[in-house]
N, C-alpha and C positions, 0 to 999 in steps of 0.2 A: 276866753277861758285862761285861767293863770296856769302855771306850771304845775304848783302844788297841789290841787284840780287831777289835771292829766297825769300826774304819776300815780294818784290816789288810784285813779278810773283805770290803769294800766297794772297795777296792782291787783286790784279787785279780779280781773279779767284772770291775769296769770294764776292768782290762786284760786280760780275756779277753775282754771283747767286741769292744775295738778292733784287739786283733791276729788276729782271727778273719779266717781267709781258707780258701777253699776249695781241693783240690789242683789242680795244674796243669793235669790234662786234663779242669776242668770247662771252661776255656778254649774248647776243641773243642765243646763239649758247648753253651755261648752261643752262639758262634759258629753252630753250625748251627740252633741253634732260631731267632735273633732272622733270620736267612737266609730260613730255611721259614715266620717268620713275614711277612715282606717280601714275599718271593714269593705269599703265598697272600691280604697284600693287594691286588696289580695283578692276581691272578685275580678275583677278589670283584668288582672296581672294572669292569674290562672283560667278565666272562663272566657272573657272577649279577645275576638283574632279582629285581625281588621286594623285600619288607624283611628286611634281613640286616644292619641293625642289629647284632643282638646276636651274628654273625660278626666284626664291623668291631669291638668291643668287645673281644671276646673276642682277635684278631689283634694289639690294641694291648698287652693287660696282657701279651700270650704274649712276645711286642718285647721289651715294658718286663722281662721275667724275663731273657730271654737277655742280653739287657744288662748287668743288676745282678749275675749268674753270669759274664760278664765281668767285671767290675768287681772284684770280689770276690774271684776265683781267684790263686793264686799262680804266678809268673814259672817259670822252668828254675831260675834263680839266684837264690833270694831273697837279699838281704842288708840291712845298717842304710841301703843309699842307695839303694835300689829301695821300700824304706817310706818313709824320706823324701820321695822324689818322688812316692809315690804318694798320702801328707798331702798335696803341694802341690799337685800336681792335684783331689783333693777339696774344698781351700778355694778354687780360682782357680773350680773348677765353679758351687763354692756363690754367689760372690762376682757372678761375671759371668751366672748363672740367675737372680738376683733382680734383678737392673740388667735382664734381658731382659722379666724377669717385669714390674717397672714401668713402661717404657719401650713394648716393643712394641705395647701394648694401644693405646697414642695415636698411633706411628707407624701403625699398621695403619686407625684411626679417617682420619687424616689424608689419607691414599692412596687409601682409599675412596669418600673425600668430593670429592678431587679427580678419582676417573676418571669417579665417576658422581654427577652430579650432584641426584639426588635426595635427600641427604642421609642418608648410612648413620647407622645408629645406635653407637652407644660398646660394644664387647662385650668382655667380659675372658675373658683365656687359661685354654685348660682344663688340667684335672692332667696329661693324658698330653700336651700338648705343651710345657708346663715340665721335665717329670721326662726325657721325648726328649730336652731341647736340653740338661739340666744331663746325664745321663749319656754324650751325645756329646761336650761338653765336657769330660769328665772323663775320656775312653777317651783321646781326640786330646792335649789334653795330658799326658797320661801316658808315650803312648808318643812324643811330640815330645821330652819332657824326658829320657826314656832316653834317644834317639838321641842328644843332646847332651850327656849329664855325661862 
């Protein structure tokens, strides 16, 4: 196999992955799960005692699905300038989830030390509240940047 072959076949691959998008009425389909998952966390939170940990677990990565299944699915109208906004809101996502990611860990340190004065300790951010704040960011400006083109 020559080279110009293997980058062709390496080519193809990559932009199948990047244009890979789900149909439109997975849209509904996120929509109601990361819903059912929300709801079923202020049930857990106010109605179940007990450790349900691995509820709370479980209600997060279910979120974190219906999200990326938003994220992922395709418009009514796809076209070349609904892709493009939809690259720019995955690099503003990206861009401003790491600035959140290194940041907040010190404001949050900071705020705690001044409400309570026993001196809290330094705790860094967990996966499901980085991948939360980067795929809300990336839903809100998505659809901020359609309203406006």
């Amino acid at each position: 196999m020559n080279t110009e072959k293997l980058i062709d076949c390496e080519r193809t691959r990559l932009l199948k992955i990047t244009k890979f998008r789900l149909p439109h009425q997975f849209m509904v389909i996120g929509i109601v799960v990361a819903a059912i998952s929300i709801v079923m966390m202020f049930v857990r939170a106010s109605v179940m005692d007990g450790d349900t940990d691995w509820l709370k677990l479980l209600l997060q990565k279910t979120l974190l699905v219906g999200m990326l299944v938003m994220s992922v699915s395709k418009d009514k109208i796809e076209d070349e300038m609904t892709i493009s906004l939809r690259a720019q809101s995955y690099a503003i996502a990206f861009i401003v989830g790491v600035v959140y990611a290194l940041v907040m860990p010190y404001v949050e340190f900071g705020v705690s030390n001044v409400v309570n004065s026993g001196g809290e300790v330094y705790k860094d951010l967990g996966d499901f509240q980085v991948l939360l704040f980067m795929l809300m960011i990336q839903l809100m400006f998505y659809h901020t940047l359609k309203r406006y083109r």
